[in-house]
C-alpha positions as semicolon CSV with decimal commas, in nm:
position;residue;x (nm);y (nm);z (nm)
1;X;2,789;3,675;5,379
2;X;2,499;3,494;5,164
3;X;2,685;3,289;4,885
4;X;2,436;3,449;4,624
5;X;2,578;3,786;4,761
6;X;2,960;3,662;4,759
7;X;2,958;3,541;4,454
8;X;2,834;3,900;4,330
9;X;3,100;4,080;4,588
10;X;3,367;3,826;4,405
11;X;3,270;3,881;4,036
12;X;3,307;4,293;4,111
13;X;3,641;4,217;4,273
14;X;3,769;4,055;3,967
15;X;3,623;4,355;3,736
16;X;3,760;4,610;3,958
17;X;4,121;4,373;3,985
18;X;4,135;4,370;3,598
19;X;4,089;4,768;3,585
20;X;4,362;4,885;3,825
21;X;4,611;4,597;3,843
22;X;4,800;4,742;3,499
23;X;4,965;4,974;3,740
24;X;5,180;4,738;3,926
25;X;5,322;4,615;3,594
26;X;5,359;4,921;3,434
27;X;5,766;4,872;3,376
28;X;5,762;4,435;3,277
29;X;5,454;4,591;2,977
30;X;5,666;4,866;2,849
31;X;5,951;4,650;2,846
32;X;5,806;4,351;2,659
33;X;5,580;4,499;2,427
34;X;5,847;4,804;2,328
35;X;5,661;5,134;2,434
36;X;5,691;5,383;2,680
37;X;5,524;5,356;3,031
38;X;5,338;5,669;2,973
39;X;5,217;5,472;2,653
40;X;5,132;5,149;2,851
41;X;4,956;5,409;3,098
42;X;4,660;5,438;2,817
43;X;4,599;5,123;2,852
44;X;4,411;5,266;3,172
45;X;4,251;5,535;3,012
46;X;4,101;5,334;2,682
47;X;3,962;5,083;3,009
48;X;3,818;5,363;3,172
49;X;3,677;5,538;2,848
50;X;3,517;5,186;2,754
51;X;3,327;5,172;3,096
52;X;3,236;5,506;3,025
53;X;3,097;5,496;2,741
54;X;3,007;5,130;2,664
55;X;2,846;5,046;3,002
56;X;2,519;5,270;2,976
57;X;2,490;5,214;2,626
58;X;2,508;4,814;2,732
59;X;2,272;4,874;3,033
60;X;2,020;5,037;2,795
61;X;2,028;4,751;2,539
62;X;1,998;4,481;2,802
63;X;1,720;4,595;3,003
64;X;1,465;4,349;2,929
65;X;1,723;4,072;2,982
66;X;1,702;3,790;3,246
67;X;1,927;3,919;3,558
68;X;2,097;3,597;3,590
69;X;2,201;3,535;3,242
70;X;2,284;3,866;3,157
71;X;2,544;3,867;3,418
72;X;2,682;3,551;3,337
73;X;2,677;3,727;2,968
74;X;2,924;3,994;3,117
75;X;3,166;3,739;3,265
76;X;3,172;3,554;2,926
77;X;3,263;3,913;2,709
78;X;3,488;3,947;3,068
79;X;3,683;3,622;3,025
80;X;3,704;3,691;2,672
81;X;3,840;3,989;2,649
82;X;4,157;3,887;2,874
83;X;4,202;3,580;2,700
84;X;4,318;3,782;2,429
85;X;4,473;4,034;2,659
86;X;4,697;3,729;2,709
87;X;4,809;3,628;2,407
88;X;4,824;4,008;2,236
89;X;5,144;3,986;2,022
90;X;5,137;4,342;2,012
91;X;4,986;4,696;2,195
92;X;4,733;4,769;1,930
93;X;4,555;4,447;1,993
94;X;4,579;4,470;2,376
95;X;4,428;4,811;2,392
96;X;4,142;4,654;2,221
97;X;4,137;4,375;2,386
98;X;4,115;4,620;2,676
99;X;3,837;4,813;2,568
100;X;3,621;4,517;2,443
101;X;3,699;4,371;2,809
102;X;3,562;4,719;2,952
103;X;3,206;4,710;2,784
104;X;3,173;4,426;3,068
105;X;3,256;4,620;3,379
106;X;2,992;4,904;3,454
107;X;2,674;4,712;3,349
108;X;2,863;4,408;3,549
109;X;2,885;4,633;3,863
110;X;2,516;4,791;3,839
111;X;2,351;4,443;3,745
112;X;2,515;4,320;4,095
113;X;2,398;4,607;4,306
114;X;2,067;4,549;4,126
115;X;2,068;4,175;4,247
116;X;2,179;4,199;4,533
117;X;1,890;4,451;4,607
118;X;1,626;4,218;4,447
119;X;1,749;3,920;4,705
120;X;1,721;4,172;4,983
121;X;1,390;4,300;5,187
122;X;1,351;4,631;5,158
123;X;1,514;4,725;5,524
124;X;1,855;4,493;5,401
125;X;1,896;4,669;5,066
126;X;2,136;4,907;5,099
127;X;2,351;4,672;5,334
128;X;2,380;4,414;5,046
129;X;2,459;4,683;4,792
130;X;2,744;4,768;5,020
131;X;2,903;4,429;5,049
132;X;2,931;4,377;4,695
133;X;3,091;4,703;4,664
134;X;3,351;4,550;4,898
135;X;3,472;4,403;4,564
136;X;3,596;4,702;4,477
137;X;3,835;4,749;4,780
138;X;3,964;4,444;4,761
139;X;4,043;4,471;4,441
140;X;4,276;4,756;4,585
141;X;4,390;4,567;4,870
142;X;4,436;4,220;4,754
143;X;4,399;4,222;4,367
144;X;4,630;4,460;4,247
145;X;4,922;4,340;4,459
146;X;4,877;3,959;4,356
147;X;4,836;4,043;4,016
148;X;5,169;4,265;4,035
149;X;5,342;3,989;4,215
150;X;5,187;3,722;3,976
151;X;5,325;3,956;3,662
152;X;5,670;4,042;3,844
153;X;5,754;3,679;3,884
154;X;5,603;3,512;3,544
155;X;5,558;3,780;3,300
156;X;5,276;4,021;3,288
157;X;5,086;3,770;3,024
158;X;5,078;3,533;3,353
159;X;4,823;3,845;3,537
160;X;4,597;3,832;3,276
161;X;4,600;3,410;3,314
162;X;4,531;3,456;3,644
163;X;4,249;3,740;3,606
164;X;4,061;3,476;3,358
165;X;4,079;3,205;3,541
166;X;3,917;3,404;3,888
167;X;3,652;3,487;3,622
168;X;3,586;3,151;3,538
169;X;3,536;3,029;3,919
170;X;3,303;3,358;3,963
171;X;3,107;3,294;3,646
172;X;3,044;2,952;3,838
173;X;2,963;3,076;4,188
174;X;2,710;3,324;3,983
175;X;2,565;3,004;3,782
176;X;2,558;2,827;4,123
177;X;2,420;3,045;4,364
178;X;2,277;3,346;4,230
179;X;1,854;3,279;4,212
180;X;1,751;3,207;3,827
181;X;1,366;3,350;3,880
182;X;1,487;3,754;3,967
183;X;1,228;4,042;3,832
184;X;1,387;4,211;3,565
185;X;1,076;4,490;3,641
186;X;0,778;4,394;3,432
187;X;0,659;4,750;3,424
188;X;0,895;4,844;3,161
189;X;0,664;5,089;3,006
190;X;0,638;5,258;3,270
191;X;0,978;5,246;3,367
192;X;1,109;5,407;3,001
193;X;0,845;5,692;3,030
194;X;0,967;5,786;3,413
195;X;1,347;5,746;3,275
196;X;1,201;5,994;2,997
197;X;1,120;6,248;3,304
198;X;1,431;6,119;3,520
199;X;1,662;6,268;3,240
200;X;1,553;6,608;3,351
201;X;1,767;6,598;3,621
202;X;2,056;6,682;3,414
203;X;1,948;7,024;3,374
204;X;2,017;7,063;3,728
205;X;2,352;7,278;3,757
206;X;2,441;7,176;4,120
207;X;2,422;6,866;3,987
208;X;2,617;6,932;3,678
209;X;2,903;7,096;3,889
210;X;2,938;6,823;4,125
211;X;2,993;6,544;3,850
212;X;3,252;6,759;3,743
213;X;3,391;6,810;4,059
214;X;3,376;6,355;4,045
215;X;3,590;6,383;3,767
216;X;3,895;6,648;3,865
217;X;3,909;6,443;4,186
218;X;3,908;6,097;4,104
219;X;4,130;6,206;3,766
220;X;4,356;6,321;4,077
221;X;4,363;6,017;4,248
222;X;4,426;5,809;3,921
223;X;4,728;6,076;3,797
224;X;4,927;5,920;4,075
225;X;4,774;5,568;4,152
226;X;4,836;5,478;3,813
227;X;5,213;5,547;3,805
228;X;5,293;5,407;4,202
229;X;5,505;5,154;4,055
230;X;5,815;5,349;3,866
231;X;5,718;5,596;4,117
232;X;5,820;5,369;4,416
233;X;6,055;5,181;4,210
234;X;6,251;5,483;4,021
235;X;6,206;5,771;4,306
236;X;6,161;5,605;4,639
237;X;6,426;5,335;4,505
238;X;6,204;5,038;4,647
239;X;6,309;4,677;4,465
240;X;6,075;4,534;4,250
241;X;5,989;4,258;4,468
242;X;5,839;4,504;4,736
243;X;5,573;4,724;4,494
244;X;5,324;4,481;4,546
245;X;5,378;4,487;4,912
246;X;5,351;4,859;4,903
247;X;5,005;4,815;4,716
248;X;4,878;4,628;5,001
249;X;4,979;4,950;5,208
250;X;4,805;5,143;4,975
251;X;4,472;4,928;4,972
252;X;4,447;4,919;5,302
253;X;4,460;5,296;5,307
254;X;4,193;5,290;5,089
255;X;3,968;5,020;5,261
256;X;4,005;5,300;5,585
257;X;3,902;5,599;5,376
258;X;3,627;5,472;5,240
259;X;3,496;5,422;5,580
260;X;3,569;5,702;5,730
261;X;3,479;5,934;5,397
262;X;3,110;5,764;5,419
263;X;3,095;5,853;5,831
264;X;3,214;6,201;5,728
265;X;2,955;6,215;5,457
266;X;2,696;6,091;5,694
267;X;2,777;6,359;5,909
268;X;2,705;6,637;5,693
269;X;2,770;6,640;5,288
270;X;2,927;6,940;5,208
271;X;3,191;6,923;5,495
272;X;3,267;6,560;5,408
273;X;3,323;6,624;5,040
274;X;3,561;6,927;5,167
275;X;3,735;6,730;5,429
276;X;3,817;6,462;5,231
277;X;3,952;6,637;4,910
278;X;4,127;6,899;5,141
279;X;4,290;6,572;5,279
280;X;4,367;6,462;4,928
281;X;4,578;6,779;4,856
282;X;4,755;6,773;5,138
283;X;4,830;6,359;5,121
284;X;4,962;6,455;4,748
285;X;5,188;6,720;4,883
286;X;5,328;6,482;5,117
287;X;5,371;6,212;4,908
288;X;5,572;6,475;4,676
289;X;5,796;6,554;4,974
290;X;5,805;6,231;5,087
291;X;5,844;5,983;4,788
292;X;6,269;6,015;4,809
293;X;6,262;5,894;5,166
294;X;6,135;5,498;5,190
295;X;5,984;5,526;5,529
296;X;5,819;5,849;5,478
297;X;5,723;5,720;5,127
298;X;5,516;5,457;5,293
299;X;5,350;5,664;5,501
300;X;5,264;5,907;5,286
301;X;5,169;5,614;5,072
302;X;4,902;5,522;5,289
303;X;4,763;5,838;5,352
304;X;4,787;5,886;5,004
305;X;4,521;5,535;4,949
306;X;4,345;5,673;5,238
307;X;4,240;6,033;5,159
308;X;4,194;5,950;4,769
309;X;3,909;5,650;4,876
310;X;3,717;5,921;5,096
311;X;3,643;6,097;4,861
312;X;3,403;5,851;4,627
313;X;3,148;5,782;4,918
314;X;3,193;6,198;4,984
315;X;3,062;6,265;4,610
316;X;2,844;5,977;4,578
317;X;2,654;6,159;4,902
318;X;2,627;6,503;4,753
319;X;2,480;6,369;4,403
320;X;2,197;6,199;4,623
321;X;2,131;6,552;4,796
322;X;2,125;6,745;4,460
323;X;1,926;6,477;4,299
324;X;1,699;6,400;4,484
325;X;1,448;6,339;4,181
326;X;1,648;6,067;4,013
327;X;1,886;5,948;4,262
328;X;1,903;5,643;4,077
329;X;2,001;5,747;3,727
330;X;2,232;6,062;3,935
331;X;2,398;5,782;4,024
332;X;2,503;5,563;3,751
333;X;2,627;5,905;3,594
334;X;2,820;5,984;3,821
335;X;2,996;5,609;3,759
336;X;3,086;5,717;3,411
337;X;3,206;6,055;3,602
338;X;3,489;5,826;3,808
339;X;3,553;5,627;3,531
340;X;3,573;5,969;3,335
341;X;3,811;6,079;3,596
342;X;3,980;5,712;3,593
343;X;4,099;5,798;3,237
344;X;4,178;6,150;3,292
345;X;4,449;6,131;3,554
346;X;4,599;5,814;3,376
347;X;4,647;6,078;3,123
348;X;4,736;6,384;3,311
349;X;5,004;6,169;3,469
350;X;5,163;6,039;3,088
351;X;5,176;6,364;3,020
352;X;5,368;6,512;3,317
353;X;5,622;6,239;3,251
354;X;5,617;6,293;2,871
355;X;5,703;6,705;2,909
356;X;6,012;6,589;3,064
357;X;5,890;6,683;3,442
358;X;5,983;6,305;3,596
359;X;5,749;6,060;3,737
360;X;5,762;6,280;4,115
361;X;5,626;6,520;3,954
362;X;5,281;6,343;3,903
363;X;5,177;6,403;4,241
364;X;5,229;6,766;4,149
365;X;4,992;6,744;3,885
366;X;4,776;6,545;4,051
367;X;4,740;6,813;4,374
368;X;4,687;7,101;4,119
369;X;4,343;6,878;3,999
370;X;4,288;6,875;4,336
371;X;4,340;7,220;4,430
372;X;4,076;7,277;4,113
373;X;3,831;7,045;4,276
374;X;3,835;7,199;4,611
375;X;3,788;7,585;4,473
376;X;3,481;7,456;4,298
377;X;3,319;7,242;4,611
378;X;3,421;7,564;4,804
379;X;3,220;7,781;4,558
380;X;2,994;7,571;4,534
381;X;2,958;7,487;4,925
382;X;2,893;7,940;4,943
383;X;2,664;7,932;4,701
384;X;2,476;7,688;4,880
385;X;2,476;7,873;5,219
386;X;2,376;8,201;5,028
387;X;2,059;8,036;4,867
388;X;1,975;7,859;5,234
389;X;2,025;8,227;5,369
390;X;1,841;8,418;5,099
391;X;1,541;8,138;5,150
392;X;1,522;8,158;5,551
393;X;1,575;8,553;5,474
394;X;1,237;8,539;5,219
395;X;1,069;8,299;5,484
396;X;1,069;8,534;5,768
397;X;0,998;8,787;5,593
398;X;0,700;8,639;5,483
399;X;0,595;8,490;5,802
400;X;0,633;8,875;5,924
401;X;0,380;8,988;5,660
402;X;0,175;8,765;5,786
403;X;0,109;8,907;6,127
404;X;-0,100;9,101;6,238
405;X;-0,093;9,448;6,299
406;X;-0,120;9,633;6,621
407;X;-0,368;9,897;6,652
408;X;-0,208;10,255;6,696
């Protein structure tokens, strides 16, 4: 991989890392700072919200700005923001430290994708865009269970040491390698009157549907994923030690569904978007059935990482084919729609374990999301098939008119 693109890939890993690793040290924060894990789970959702709300707003504002500094901009708010996630003497202040640390992340993650396209001939783009999404993945795979291990064996302050200092080395690589001279788009005129006609898109209900549909699915995937750790630890009866281990499991899962969720997708939308939440339900019900039982646990597990990553390059398909006119700006909604759905199922599962119903029964909650999801792709998928009918219906019909008539 070019170093200008690895650096990118590395600065997205540590973003994504700093998001989801709270969930492997989900017991060592509630016990330190004095609140429940279902408390400590929020600090998820306020992350989430932050991206969701902050990033646009920062992308927006920023627009004019050189690519290179504004990224390097990020990682300083980035580095920041965990420094005093580090030293927080109490929640309050790291839930803001959180969210101030979140306005970072989703202009962080499009600025990348938009670099690594500008550094890319046309024919390379999307290939470049896809390794630094890699970040991600590995953030799953290899983030999460150092930083669990990291807070398991030195305190959960030491994670948030070792999540600044990773930004500090990327913030480097980015100062090093990434080109200084990168078109910001000079155009900008033109560029705010097309965004002007992009936002019509919105009024698009297929499109409005499926970033809903984003949501109740990845808000499924989070209502578990954010509770694995007293859900290995306190139901599958797993030792501390071995939760990180466990992630790696799950990451890997997730590294494989994302793969084979994009294939599906390629394959046909609709039926990939199906597939792979139908897969999520029944990984969910498995994992409920199985989470008592170690072995089965970590095969469930895995399944579990596997079918809940198939689903994002599913949906990310099916807003390109229902927005056609703005894929761009579909896109970056649809973002806020994960992060949307981060937040969600962070909450959905707090509250499960808050009405008394034990941390098993998240997966539960998180297969009745699911089942949601799936009735409206399923509706949605019909109504599809009915308008393609109805239209190939009208089309003959009219080609029919159009011929003409034998003499009697």
């Amino acid at each position: 991989m070019p170093l200008p693109l690895l650096a990118l890939m590395l600065g997205v890993f540590c973003v994504g890392t700093a998001e989801v690793v709270i969930a492997g040290i989900l017991p060592e924060m509630s016990a330190d700072l004095g609140v429940s894990i279902p408390t400590v789970g929020l600090l998820v959702t306020g992350y989430a919200l932050g991206v969701t709300i902050g990033g646009p707003v920062i992308t927006m504002l920023t627009v004019k700005r050189s690519r290179k500094a504004l990224l390097l901009g990020l990682m300083g708010i980035f580095i920041v923001g965990n420094v005093v996630a580090a030293l927080a003497p109490n929640y309050a202040t790291l839930m803001g430290a959180r969210v101030f640390t979140s306005f970072s992340h989703g202009t962080f993650a499009a600025v990348a994708w938009h670099v690594a396209a500008l550094m890319s001939p046309p024919d390379k783009q999307a290939t470049a865009m896809a390794k630094i999404a890699l970040g991600f993945n590995f953030a799953n795979v290899l983030g999460s269970p150092i930083g669990t291990f990291i807070g398991q064996q030195l305190g959960w302050r030491a994670t948030f040491v070792f999540i600044t200092a990773f930004a500090v080395l990327c913030t480097l690589l980015v100062y090093k390698f990434v080109p200084r001279n990168l078109s910001t788009g000079s155009e900008t005129a033109v560029e705010d009157a097309s965004l002007r006609e992009q936002l019509k898109v919105f009024r698009n209900g297929s499109l409005q549907l499926s970033m809903l549909i984003t949501v109740l699915a990845q808000g499924a995937v989070f209502t578990t994923s954010t509770y694995l750790a007293p859900l290995l630890r306190d139901v599958g009866h797993f030792a501390a030690p071995m939760v990180g281990v466990l992630l790696i499991v799950f990451g890997i899962g997730s590294v494989l569904g994302n793969i084979l969720g994009g294939r599906a997708a390629d394959a046909n939308v609709m039926r990939g978007v199906l597939r792979a939440q139908a897969a999520l339900l029944v990984a969910l019900l498995l994992f409920w059935v199985a989470s008592p039982h170690q072995l089965p646990a970590v095969i469930a597990l895995f399944l579990f990482g596997a079918a809940g990553f198939s689903i994002i390059p599913a949906l990310q398909a099916r807003i390109l084919s229902v927005a056609s006119a703005a894929p761009a700006l579909a896109l970056s909604a649809n973002v806020s729609a994960f992060n949307l759905g981060n937040g969600l199922g962070a909450w959905l599962g707090g509250t499960t374990i808050d009405l008394d119903f034990g941390v098993r029964a998240v997966t539960l909650t998180a297969a009745l999301a699911t089942s949601l999801a799936l009735i409206l792709s399923l509706a949605m998928w019909a109504r599809g098939r009915r308008v393609s009918a109805e239209s190939a219906a009208l089309d003959t019909g009219t080609a029919d008119t159009a011929l003409p008539q034998k003499t009697q």
